[in-house]
C-alpha positions as CSV (number, residue, x, y, z in Angstrom):
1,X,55.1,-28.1,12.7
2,X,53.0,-26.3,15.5
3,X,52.6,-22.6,15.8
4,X,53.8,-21.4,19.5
5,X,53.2,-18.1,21.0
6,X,55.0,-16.4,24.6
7,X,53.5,-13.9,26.2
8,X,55.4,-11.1,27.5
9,X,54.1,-9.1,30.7
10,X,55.4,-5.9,32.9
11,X,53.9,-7.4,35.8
12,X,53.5,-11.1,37.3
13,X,50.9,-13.3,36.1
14,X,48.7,-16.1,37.5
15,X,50.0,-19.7,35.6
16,X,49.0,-23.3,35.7
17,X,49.9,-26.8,34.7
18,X,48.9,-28.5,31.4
19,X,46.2,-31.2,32.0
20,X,45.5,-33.7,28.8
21,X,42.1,-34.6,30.7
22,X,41.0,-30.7,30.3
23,X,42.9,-29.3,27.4
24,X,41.6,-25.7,27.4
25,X,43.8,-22.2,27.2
26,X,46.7,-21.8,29.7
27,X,49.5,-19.8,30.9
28,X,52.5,-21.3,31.7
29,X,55.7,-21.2,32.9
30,X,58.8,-21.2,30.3
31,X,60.8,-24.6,30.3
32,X,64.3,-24.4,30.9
33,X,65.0,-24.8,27.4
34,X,63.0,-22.0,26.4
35,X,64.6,-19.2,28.4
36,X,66.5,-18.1,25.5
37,X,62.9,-16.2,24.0
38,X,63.0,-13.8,27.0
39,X,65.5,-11.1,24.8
40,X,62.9,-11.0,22.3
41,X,60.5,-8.9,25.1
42,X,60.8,-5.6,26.7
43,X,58.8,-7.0,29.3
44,X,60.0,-8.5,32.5
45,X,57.8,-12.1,32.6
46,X,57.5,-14.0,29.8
47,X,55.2,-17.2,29.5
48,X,54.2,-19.7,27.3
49,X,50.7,-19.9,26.1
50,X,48.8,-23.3,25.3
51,X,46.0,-23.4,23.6
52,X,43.6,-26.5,23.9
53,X,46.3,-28.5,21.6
54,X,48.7,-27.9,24.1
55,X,50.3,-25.7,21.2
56,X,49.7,-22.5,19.8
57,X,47.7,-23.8,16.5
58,X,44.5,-23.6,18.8
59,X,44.9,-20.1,18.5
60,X,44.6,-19.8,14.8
61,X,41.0,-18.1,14.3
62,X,39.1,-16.6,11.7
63,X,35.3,-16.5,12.8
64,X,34.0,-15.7,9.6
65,X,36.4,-18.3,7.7
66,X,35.5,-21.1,10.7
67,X,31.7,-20.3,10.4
68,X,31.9,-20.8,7.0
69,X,34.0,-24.1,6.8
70,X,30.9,-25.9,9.4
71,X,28.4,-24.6,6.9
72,X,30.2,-25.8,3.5
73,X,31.0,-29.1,5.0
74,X,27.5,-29.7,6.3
75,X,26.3,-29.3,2.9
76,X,29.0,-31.6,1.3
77,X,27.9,-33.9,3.9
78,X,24.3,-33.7,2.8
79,X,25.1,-34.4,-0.6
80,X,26.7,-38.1,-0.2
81,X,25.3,-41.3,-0.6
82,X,25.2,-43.0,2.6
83,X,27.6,-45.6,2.1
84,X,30.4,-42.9,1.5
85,X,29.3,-41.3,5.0
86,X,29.9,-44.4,6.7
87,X,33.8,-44.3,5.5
88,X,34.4,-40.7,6.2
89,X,35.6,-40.7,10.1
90,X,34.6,-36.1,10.4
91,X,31.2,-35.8,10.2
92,X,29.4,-32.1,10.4
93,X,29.1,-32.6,13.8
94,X,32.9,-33.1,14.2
95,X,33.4,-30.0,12.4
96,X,30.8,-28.4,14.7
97,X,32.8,-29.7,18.0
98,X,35.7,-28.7,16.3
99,X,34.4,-25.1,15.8
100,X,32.9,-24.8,19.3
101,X,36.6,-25.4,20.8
102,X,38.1,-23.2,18.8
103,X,35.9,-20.2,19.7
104,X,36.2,-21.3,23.0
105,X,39.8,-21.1,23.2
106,X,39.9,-17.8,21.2
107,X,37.4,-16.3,24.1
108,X,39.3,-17.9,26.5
109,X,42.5,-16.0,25.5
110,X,40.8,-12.7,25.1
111,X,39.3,-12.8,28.1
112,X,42.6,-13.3,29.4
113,X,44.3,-10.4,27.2
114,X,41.8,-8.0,28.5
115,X,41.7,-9.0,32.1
116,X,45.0,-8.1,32.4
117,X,45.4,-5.3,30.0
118,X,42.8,-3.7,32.7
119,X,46.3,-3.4,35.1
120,X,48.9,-2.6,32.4
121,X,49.4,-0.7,28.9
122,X,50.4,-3.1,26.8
123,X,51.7,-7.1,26.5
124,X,53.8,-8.7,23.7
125,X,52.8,-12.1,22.1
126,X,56.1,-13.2,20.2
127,X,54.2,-15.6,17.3
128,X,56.8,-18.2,15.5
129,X,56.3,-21.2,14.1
130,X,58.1,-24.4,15.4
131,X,59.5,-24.5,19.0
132,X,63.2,-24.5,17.8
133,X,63.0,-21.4,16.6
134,X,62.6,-19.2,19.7
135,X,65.6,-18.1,19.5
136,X,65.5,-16.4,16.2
137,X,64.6,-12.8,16.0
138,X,60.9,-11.4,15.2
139,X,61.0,-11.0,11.2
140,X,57.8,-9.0,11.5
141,X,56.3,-6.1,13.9
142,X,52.5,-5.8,14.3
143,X,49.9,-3.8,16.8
144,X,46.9,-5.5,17.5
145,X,43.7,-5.4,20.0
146,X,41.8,-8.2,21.7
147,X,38.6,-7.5,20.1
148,X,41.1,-8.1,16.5
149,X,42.3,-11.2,18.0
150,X,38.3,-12.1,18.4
151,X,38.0,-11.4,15.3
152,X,41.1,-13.0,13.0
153,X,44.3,-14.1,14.4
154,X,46.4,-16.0,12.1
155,X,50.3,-17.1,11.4
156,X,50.0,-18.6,7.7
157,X,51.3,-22.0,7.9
158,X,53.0,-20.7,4.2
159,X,54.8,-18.6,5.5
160,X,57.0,-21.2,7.9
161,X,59.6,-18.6,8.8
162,X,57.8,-15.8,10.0
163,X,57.9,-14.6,13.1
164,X,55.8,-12.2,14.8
165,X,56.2,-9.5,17.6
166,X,52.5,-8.3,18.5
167,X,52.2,-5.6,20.9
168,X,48.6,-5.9,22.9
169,X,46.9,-2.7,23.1
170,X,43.9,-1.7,24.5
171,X,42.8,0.3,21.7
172,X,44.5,1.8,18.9
Protein backbone atom coordinates (compact mmCIF):
# COMPACT_ATOMS: atom_id res chain seq x y z
CA UNK A 1 0.00 0.00 0.00
CA UNK A 2 1.73 3.45 -1.01
CA UNK A 3 1.11 6.76 0.60
CA UNK A 4 -0.13 9.38 -2.24
CA UNK A 5 -0.37 13.05 -1.83
CA UNK A 6 -2.34 15.93 -4.42
CA UNK A 7 -1.44 19.13 -4.23
CA UNK A 8 -4.03 21.79 -4.43
CA UNK A 9 -3.11 25.37 -5.82
CA UNK A 10 -5.04 28.93 -6.46
CA UNK A 11 -3.04 29.52 -9.34
CA UNK A 12 -1.46 27.27 -12.29
CA UNK A 13 1.60 25.37 -11.78
CA UNK A 14 4.60 24.22 -13.88
CA UNK A 15 4.25 20.07 -14.31
CA UNK A 16 6.24 17.31 -15.88
CA UNK A 17 6.30 13.71 -16.94
CA UNK A 18 7.43 10.76 -14.79
CA UNK A 19 10.89 9.38 -15.97
CA UNK A 20 11.97 5.85 -14.36
CA UNK A 21 15.69 6.77 -15.72
CA UNK A 22 15.54 10.03 -13.22
CA UNK A 23 13.18 9.25 -10.47
CA UNK A 24 13.31 12.47 -8.45
CA UNK A 25 10.21 14.82 -7.10
CA UNK A 26 7.53 15.87 -9.63
CA UNK A 27 4.35 17.58 -10.20
CA UNK A 28 2.02 16.15 -12.25
CA UNK A 29 -1.05 16.21 -13.94
CA UNK A 30 -4.18 14.16 -12.36
CA UNK A 31 -5.10 11.00 -14.43
CA UNK A 32 -8.48 10.68 -15.59
CA UNK A 33 -9.28 8.44 -12.90
CA UNK A 34 -8.29 10.64 -10.30
CA UNK A 35 -10.38 13.64 -11.02
CA UNK A 36 -12.80 12.68 -8.41
CA UNK A 37 -9.97 14.23 -5.47
CA UNK A 38 -10.50 17.72 -6.84
CA UNK A 39 -13.83 18.35 -4.24
CA UNK A 40 -11.55 17.60 -1.47
CA UNK A 41 -9.67 21.24 -2.35
CA UNK A 42 -10.79 24.83 -2.16
CA UNK A 43 -8.26 25.41 -4.67
CA UNK A 44 -8.78 25.64 -8.38
CA UNK A 45 -5.62 23.16 -9.74
CA UNK A 46 -5.03 20.12 -8.22
CA UNK A 47 -1.93 17.83 -8.97
CA UNK A 48 -0.40 14.80 -8.16
CA UNK A 49 2.91 14.73 -6.45
CA UNK A 50 5.67 11.91 -7.04
CA UNK A 51 8.24 11.55 -5.06
CA UNK A 52 11.41 9.57 -6.32
CA UNK A 53 9.19 6.16 -5.93
CA UNK A 54 6.93 7.45 -8.27
CA UNK A 55 4.61 7.48 -5.06
CA UNK A 56 4.11 9.48 -2.15
CA UNK A 57 6.18 7.10 0.39
CA UNK A 58 9.35 9.16 -0.79
CA UNK A 59 7.96 11.80 1.14
CA UNK A 60 7.85 10.19 4.43
CA UNK A 61 10.74 12.07 6.49
CA UNK A 62 11.96 12.37 9.80
CA UNK A 63 15.65 13.81 9.68
CA UNK A 64 16.43 13.04 13.11
CA UNK A 65 14.73 9.38 12.96
CA UNK A 66 16.60 8.78 9.17
CA UNK A 67 19.98 10.14 10.64
CA UNK A 68 19.72 7.91 13.24
CA UNK A 69 18.59 4.56 11.42
CA UNK A 70 22.28 5.12 9.01
CA UNK A 71 24.14 5.43 12.30
CA UNK A 72 22.45 2.30 14.14
CA UNK A 73 22.80 0.12 11.14
CA UNK A 74 26.35 1.02 10.47
CA UNK A 75 27.16 -0.13 13.85
CA UNK A 76 25.16 -3.44 13.49
CA UNK A 77 27.01 -3.76 10.44
CA UNK A 78 30.37 -3.41 12.19
CA UNK A 79 29.47 -5.94 14.54
CA UNK A 80 29.08 -9.08 12.06
CA UNK A 81 31.28 -11.73 11.15
CA UNK A 82 32.13 -11.34 7.64
CA UNK A 83 30.51 -14.33 6.26
CA UNK A 84 26.97 -12.97 7.59
CA UNK A 85 27.87 -9.58 5.59
CA UNK A 86 28.32 -11.42 2.48
CA UNK A 87 24.47 -12.69 2.76
CA UNK A 88 22.94 -9.55 3.79
CA UNK A 89 22.03 -7.73 0.20
CA UNK A 90 21.72 -3.58 2.37
CA UNK A 91 24.89 -2.74 3.45
CA UNK A 92 25.59 0.86 5.47
CA UNK A 93 26.22 2.24 2.39
CA UNK A 94 22.82 1.26 0.96
CA UNK A 95 21.26 2.75 3.90
CA UNK A 96 23.45 5.85 3.31
CA UNK A 97 22.16 6.06 -0.55
CA UNK A 98 19.05 5.45 0.71
CA UNK A 99 19.19 8.35 3.19
CA UNK A 100 20.77 10.75 0.69
CA UNK A 101 17.52 10.25 -1.67
CA UNK A 102 15.33 10.74 0.78
CA UNK A 103 16.63 14.18 1.89
CA UNK A 104 16.98 14.93 -1.51
CA UNK A 105 13.46 14.46 -2.31
CA UNK A 106 12.30 16.12 0.98
CA UNK A 107 14.40 19.44 -0.27
CA UNK A 108 13.23 18.91 -3.42
CA UNK A 109 9.64 19.36 -2.39
CA UNK A 110 10.22 22.20 -0.10
CA UNK A 111 11.95 24.04 -2.37
CA UNK A 112 9.00 23.55 -4.36
CA UNK A 113 6.41 24.48 -1.51
CA UNK A 114 8.22 27.67 -0.86
CA UNK A 115 8.87 28.78 -4.41
CA UNK A 116 5.47 28.98 -4.95
CA UNK A 117 4.07 29.94 -1.66
CA UNK A 118 6.35 33.25 -2.55
CA UNK A 119 3.09 34.03 -5.17
CA UNK A 120 0.15 32.70 -3.09
CA UNK A 121 -1.11 32.30 0.73
CA UNK A 122 -1.56 29.01 1.13
CA UNK A 123 -1.65 25.37 -0.77
CA UNK A 124 -3.46 22.11 0.37
CA UNK A 125 -1.66 18.70 0.23
CA UNK A 126 -4.63 16.07 0.68
CA UNK A 127 -2.27 12.99 2.31
CA UNK A 128 -4.23 9.34 2.08
CA UNK A 129 -3.02 6.23 1.92
CA UNK A 130 -3.70 3.94 -1.11
CA UNK A 131 -4.76 5.36 -4.55
CA UNK A 132 -8.36 4.02 -4.34
CA UNK A 133 -9.12 5.96 -1.73
CA UNK A 134 -9.16 9.51 -3.25
CA UNK A 135 -12.32 9.71 -3.14
CA UNK A 136 -12.95 9.39 0.51
CA UNK A 137 -13.11 12.45 2.59
CA UNK A 138 -10.10 13.97 4.81
CA UNK A 139 -10.57 12.20 8.34
CA UNK A 140 -8.06 14.68 9.68
CA UNK A 141 -7.27 18.69 9.38
CA UNK A 142 -3.72 19.89 10.01
CA UNK A 143 -1.57 23.38 9.39
CA UNK A 144 1.79 22.94 8.56
CA UNK A 145 5.03 24.99 7.20
CA UNK A 146 7.74 23.93 4.74
CA UNK A 147 10.44 24.34 7.20
CA UNK A 148 8.04 21.46 9.43
CA UNK A 149 7.84 19.38 6.40
CA UNK A 150 11.98 19.75 6.42
CA UNK A 151 11.83 18.78 9.50
CA UNK A 152 9.09 15.56 10.02
CA UNK A 153 6.54 14.72 7.58
CA UNK A 154 4.84 11.51 8.21
CA UNK A 155 1.38 9.43 7.42
CA UNK A 156 1.80 6.33 9.91
CA UNK A 157 1.58 3.39 7.86
CA UNK A 158 -0.72 2.09 11.26
CA UNK A 159 -2.94 4.25 10.78
CA UNK A 160 -4.14 2.87 6.98
CA UNK A 161 -7.31 4.89 6.99
CA UNK A 162 -6.20 8.22 7.67
CA UNK A 163 -6.45 10.86 5.62
CA UNK A 164 -5.03 14.14 5.75
CA UNK A 165 -5.94 17.73 4.62
CA UNK A 166 -2.70 19.99 5.22
CA UNK A 167 -3.04 23.53 4.57
CA UNK A 168 0.65 25.03 3.48
CA UNK A 169 1.38 28.18 5.26
CA UNK A 170 4.13 30.41 5.13
CA UNK A 171 4.38 30.78 8.73
CA UNK A 172 2.12 30.16 11.47
Amino acid sequence: MCIVLYLGSGMKLPTSQWSDENPRFRVLQLMESEEQVKRHFSKTYVYYLASYKKCGCGFEWDAQQDEKEVEEWSKEWEALPDDAKKEISWSPSDELELYKRKKQNNEDFVNFLKQVLQNTDDLEIYALMDEGNHDKEPTLSMIMTPEEIQARFTLSREEAGERILYKIVREK
